[in-house]
N, C-alpha and C positions, 0 to 999 in steps of 0.2 A: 504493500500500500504506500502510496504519498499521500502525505497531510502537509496539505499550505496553508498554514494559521499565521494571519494577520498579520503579510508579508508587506513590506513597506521599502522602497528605496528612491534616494531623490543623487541626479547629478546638480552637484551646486542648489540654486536654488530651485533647480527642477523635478516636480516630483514626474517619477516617473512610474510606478505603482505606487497604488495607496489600500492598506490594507487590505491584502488579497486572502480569500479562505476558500478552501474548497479540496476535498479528498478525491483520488481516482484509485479505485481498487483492481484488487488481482482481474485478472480477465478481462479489461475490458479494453479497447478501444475508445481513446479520447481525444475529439478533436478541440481546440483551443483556436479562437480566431478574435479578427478584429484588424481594425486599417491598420497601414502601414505608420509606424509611430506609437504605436497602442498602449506598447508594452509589451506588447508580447516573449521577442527576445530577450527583453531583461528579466523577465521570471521563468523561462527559460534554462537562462546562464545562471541563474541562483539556483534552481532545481539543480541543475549540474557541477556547481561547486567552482564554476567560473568566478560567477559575482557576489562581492559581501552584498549582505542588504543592512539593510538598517534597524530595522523591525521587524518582532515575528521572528519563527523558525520555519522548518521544513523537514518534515522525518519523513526520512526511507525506510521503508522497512522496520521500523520501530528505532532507528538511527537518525541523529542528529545529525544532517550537514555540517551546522558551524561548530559541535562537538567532538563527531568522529569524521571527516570528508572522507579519508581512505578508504574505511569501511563502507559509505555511502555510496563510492564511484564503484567500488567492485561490482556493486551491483546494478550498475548501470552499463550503458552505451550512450551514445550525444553524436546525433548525426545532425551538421552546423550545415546553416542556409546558404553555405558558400562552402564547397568541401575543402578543407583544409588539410594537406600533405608536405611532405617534403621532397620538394620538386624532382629534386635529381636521384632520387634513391628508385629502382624500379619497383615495379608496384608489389610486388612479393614479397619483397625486404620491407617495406613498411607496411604491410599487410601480419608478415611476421613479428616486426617489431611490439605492433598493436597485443598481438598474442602473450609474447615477451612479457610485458605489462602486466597483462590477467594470469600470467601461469598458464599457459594452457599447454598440457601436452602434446609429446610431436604428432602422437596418433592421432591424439583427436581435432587437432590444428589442420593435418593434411586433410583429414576427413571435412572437416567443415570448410575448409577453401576451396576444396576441390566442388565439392556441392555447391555452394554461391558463385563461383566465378561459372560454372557453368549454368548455372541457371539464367546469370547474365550474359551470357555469352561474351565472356571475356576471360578466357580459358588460357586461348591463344598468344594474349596480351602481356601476362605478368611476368614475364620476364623484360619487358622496355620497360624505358623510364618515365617518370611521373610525369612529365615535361613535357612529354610526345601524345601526351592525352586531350582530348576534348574537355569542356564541364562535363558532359553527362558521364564519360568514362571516368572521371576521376568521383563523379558524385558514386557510381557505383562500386572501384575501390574504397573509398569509404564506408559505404553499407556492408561490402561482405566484410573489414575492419570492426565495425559494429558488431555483426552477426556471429563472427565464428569466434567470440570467446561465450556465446550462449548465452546474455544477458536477460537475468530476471525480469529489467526495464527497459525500456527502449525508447529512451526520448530522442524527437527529430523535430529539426526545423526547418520548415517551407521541403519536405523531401521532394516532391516531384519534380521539381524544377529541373529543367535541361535532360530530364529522363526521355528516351522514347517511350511511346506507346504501351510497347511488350516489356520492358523495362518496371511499368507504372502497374501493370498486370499484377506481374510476377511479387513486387514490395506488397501490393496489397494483400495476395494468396501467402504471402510468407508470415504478414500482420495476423490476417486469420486464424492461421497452424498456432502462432504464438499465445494466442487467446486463448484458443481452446486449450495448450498445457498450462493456464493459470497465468500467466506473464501480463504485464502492464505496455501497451501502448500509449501513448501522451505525445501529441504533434500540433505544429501551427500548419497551415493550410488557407489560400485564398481561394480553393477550388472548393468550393460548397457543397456542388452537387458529390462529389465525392465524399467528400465530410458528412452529407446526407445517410448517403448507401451504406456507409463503413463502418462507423460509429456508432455504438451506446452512449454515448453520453456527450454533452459540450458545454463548454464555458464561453462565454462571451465578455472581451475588455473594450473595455470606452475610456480614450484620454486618461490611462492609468487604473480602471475601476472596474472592479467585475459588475457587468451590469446584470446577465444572467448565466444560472447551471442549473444543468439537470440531465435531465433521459434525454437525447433526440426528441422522443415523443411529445414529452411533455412540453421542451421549448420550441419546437413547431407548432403542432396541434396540427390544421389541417390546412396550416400556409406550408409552403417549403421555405429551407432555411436559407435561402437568399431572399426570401421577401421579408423573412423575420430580420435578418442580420441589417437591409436594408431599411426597413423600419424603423430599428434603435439608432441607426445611425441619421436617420433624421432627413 
């Protein structure tokens, strides 16, 4: 589980969340949205142990971020709206470095790389370097980075971007399986109708502020969630 109690953080004199609360439990799929500037990434990068905040905690797992982060990151993954690598290393070496990090052994390391990179069909690829890649190839080094240390959690932000198609497929069929062993998805997303289909549950921020959460259901009713999302936004 994550619990975000009355999470607050300001740059300067900017707030930029204000008192954020709201839990996502095991299984579920949660989408988190809102315009660009929202807040979103900043609570986000404080879920992930990037950002101090200022107020409020946030426990993983019955784990305190700003108490234990070790122990809160192990049980995570953070896949960033901008994949971020180390350009010259080829994609296998920081693929395994990621692994390095979490312990993971060699067998089950090969095992799950070999599975992800071909699923995205980038099999053929990891051995060039990071440098020689498109966005979307490096967004997908990335995901299989996330993936094959097996994370409990799986927080991501804005994923789809620069994916193809069969790419967008595949992340969502992989979210699904992960649900159903118990595991937390938690993502930002401008793609709604997605966010629709895929998700139990969402949160909605406005200029800093949860304006709503709940089930899908309950915060559509029987608008869809681009006419709801556009309507809080005014």
């Amino acid at each position: 589980m994550i619990e975000i109690k009355n999470v607050s953080k300001k740059y300067g004199d900017k707030v930029a969340i204000s008192d954020i609360t709201f839990n996502v439990n095991d299984g579920e799929i949660f989408a988190f949205i809102g315009h660009n500037g929202a807040g979103k990434t900043t609570l986000i990068k404080s879920i992930v142990g990037i950002h101090e905040f200022d107020e409020g905690d946030i426990i993983i797992n019955g784990k305190s971020i700003k108490e234990d982060p070790i122990a809160c990151k192990r049980e995570m993954a953070f896949v960033p709206d901008n994949p971020e690598t180390y350009e010259n290393m080829k994609a296998i070496d920081f693929i395994n470095f990621i692994c390095d990090m979490y312990e993971v052994g060699e067998e089950e390391r090969k095992k799950s790389i070999k599975k992800y990179a071909e699923i995205f069909e980038i099999d053929k690829n990891l051995n060039d370097p990071i440098n020689s890649f498109s966005h979307g190839m490096k967004q997908k080094i990335v995901l299989i980075s996330a993936l094959a240390h097996n994370p409990k959690i799986l927080i991501m932000d804005e994923p789809f971007v620069g994916l193809d198609p069969k790419a967008v497929f595949d992340v969502k069929k992989i979210m699904n399986e992960m649900t159903k062993e118990g595991k937390i998805i938690f993502f930002s997303t401008h793609i709604l109708d997605v966010a629709e289909k895929l998700c139990s549950k969402v949160a909605i921020i406005k200029n800093g502020k949860l304006v709503k959460t709940g089930s899908m259901k309950e915060i559509k009713g029987d608008k869809s969630l681009e006419k709801v999302f556009l309507e809080l936004e005014g």
